[in-house]
N, C-alpha and C positions, 0 to 999 in steps of 0.2 A: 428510647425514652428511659428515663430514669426512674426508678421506682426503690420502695423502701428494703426490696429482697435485690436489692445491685448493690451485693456486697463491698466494701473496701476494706483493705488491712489496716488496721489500728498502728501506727508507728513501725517501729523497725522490731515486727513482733507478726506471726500468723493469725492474728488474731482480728476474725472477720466481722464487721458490725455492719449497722443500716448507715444510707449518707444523710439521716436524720433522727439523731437521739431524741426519747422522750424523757422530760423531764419532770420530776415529781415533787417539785416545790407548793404546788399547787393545790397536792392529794391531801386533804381534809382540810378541817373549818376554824383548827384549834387558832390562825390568824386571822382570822374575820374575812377573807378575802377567797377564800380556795372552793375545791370542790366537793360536795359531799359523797360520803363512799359510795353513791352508783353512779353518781357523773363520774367518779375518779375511774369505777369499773367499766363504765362505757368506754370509756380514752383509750383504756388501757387494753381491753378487747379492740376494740377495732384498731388503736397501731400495732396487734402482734397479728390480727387476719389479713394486713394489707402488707404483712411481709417481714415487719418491725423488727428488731431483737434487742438493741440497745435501750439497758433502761437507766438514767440517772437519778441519784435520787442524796443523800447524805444524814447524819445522824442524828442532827436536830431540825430538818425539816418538818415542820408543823408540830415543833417540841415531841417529833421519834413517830407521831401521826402516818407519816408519810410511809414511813419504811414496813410499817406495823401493816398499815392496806397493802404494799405493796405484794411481803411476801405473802398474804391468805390467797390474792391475786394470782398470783406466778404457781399456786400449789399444783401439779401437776402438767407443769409445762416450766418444770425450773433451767431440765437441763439444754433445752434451745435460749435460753437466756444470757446475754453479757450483761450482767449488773454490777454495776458502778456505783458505791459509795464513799462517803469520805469522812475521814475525822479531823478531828482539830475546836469545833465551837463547843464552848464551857456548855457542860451536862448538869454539872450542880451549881447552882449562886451561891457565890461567898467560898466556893473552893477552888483555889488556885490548880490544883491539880486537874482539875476534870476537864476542865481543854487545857491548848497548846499543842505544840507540836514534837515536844519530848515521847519517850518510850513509854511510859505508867499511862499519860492519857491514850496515845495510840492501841495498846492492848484491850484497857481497859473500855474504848469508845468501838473496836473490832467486835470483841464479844457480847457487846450490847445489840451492834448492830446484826450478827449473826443469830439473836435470838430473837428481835425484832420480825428479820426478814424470812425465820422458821426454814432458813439452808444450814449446810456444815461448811461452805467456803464462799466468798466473796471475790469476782470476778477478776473487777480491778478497785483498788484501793485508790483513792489521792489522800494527799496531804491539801485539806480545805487550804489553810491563809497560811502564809507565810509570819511567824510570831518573833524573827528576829532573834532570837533568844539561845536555841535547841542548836546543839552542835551539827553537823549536816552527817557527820558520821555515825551518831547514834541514833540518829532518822532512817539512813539507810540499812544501818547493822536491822534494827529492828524490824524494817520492812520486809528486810531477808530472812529475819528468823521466820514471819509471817509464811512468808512463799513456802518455807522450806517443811512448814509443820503443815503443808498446805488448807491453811485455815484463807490464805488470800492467794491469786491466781495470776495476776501481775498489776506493779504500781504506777501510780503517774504523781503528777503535781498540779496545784492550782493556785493562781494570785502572788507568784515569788517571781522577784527579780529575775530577771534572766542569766545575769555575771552567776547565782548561787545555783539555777538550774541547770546550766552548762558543768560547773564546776562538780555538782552533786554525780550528774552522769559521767563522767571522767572518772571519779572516784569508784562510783560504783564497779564501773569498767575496768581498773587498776585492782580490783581487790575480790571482780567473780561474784560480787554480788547483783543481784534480779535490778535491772536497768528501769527506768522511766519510759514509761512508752507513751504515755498522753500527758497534752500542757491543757488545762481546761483554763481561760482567760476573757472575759469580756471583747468580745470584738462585736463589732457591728458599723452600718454608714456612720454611726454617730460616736465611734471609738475606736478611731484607727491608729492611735499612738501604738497601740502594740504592732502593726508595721516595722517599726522601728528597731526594735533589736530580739521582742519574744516569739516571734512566726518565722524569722530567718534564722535564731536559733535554731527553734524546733526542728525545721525542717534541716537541720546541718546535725544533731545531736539524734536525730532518731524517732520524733517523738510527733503522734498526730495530735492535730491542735482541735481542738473541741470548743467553740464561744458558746459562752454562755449570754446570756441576755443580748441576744443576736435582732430585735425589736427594739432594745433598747428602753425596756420596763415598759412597752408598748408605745412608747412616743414615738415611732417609725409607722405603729399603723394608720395613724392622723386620730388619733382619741382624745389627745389633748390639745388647749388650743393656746392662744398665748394669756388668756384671762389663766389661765390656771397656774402660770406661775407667780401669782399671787398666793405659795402656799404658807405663808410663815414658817417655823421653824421648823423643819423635819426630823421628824420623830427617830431616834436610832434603833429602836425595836422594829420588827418586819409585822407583827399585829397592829392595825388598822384599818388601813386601805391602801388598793396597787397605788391611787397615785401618791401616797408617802412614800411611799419604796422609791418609786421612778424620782422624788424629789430628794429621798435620801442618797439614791446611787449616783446621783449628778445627773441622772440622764434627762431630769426635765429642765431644759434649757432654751435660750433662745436661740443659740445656734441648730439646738438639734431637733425644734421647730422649723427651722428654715430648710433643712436635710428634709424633713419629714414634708415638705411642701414639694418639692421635689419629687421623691418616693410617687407621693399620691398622681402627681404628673404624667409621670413615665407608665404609674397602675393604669391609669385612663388610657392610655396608645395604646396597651398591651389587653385592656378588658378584664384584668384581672384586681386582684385588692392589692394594698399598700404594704400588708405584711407579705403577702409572695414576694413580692418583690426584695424588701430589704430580706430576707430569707434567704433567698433565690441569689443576690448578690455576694452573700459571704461563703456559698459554696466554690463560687469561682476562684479563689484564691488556692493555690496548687498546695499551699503548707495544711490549707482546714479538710480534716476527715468528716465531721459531722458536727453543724449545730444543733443546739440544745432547743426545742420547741418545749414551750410550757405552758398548755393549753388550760385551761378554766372550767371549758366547754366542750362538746363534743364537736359543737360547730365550729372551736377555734380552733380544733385539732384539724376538720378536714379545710377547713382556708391553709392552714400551714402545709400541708402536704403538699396542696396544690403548688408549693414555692416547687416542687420537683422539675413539674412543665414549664417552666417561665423560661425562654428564652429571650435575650436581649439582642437590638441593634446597637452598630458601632457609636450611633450619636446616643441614644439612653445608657449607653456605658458612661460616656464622657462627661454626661451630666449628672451623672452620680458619683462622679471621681472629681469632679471642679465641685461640687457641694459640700462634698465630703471630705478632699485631700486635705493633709497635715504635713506642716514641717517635717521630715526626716530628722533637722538638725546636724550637728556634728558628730563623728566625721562624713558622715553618709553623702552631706548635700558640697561640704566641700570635695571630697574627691567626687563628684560629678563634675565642677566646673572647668575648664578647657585648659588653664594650665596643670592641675595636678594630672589630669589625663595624657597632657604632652607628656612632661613627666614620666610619667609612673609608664606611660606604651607607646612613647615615641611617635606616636600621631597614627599608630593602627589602630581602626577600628576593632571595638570589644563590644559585643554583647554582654552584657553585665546582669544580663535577667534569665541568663542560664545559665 
């Protein structure tokens, strides 16, 4: 049985986590939607008694809310902790400088979050979003000065093309600087395009893949229904309500209504809820180290664990892979078809999925 003390190594890196991060988007009220600091403490105590140690969390969740509970939380049980934050989202309005993904915001969004969090180093660092902009070499220069003054403890990425994530760890590799060890990215039944070239990266480059919104803004657990996509225009702020979020990320959709009908299907054979299950399904993927659960409630914390136990049959796979499957596209689906394979292996049989 799996449980949250069956450690896995965090990428091409010794670094041992749980096979389900907690995440703390959720930890206070400054968005109208979270939890207040003894639900946050409750969460927070019972996934580090049931084995827990990965904690995600980032530098302006719940405008710094988040980081600020976390570390009074963690005070005397820091050093069994892998804490995971990120920078990159604008700290001041109206100044260009305070996000991005250049070196001034980076320092300056570390030492914030290092006095937030009341530690002297930061686990693992990401790089939040990808800003387009920031040379990739003064990203990485920088993250390595970080390691080396060990103010941070190792880096990853989040939300960047894959051509620039590959190329970044080459670089890195070529030059001795501290490598990428985690891709944190949206996956879930209802966003599997990262299939496609950021999970076979990852897993080719080194790096364990972390999904975040692995519910899919909760539209996987059957909460919403298709009247609610009537939401008008979604708000780009995360203060409101979850389901603006879920209609701002895209996730509330009618396809991924239709995944989530499904979901609740397979929950009914299985006696279990609709979030174990979509849960339970992105652990199976060989590239995912650990999804991100982001609980509200004490009680959504322990529904999400239980994704641990969920074993599936061959047909409840199948029906959540024809729900759910997406194009590959090119090249991926063209060298599948039976001439490039004459081709390319003369008519031997290849396994391709090892």
């Amino acid at each position: 049985m799996t449980t949250l003390d069956t450690y896995r190594l965090l990428g091409r890196s010794g670094l041992r986590v749980s096979p389900l991060a907690l995440g703390t988007m959720t930890f206070g009220t400054d968005w109208g939607w979270g939890s207040d600091k003894d639900e946050s403490r409750r969460i927070f105590d019972t996934y580090l008694d049931r084995g827990g140690n990965f904690i995600d969390t980032a530098s302006q969740y719940t405008d710094g809310t988040a980081e600020a509970l976390l570390g009074e939380f963690a005070a005397g049980r820091r050093e069994q902790l892998v804490i995971a934050t990120k920078y990159t989202m604008a700290r001041r309005p109206g100044d260009p400088n305070s996000g991005g993904n250049h070196r001034k915001s980076m320092v300056q969004s570390v030492e914030a979050s290092l006095r937030r969090l009341n530690t002297d180093h930061i686990d693992l660092l990401y790089l939040h979003a990808w800003d387009f902009t920031t040379p990739v070499e003064e990203i990485l220069r920088a993250m390595d000065d970080l390691v080396r003054l060990g103010k941070v403890l190792y880096v990853g990425i989040s939300d960047t093309p894959a051509w620039q994530v590959s190329r970044m760890q080459a670089i890195a590799g070529l030059r001795g600087w501290a490598p990428l060890i985690a891709l944190q990215i949206e996956y879930s039944l209802a966003q599997r395009t990262v299939e496609r070239d950021l999970i076979p990266m990852a897993r080719e480059m080194g790096l364990g893949v972390i999904p975040w919104s692995p519910l899919a803004s909760g539209v996987l657990t059957g909460k919403y229904t298709r009247a609610d996509l009537d939401t008008g225009q979604a708000a780009a702020d995360p203060a409101g309500t979850r389901k603006n979020v879920a209609a701002a990320n895209g996730a509330l959709t009618e396809r991924a209504l239709d995944i989530a009908d499904v979901v609740k299907r397979v929950a009914a054979e299985l006696g279990v809820r609709p979030s174990q299950v979509a849960l339970a399904w992105t652990t199976l993927n060989p590239g995912v180290t650990a999804p991100i659960v982001g609980a509200r409630t004490l009680a959504q914390l322990e529904d999400n664990l239980g994704a641990l136990d969920v074993r599936f049959t061959e047909s409840q796979l199948a029906a959540l892979d024809e729900a759910s499957r997406v194009e590959l596209g090119f090249p991926h689906d063209f060298l599948a078809l039976p001439m490039p394979r004459q081709v390319v292996f003369g008519g031997a049989e290849i396994d391709l999925t090892r």
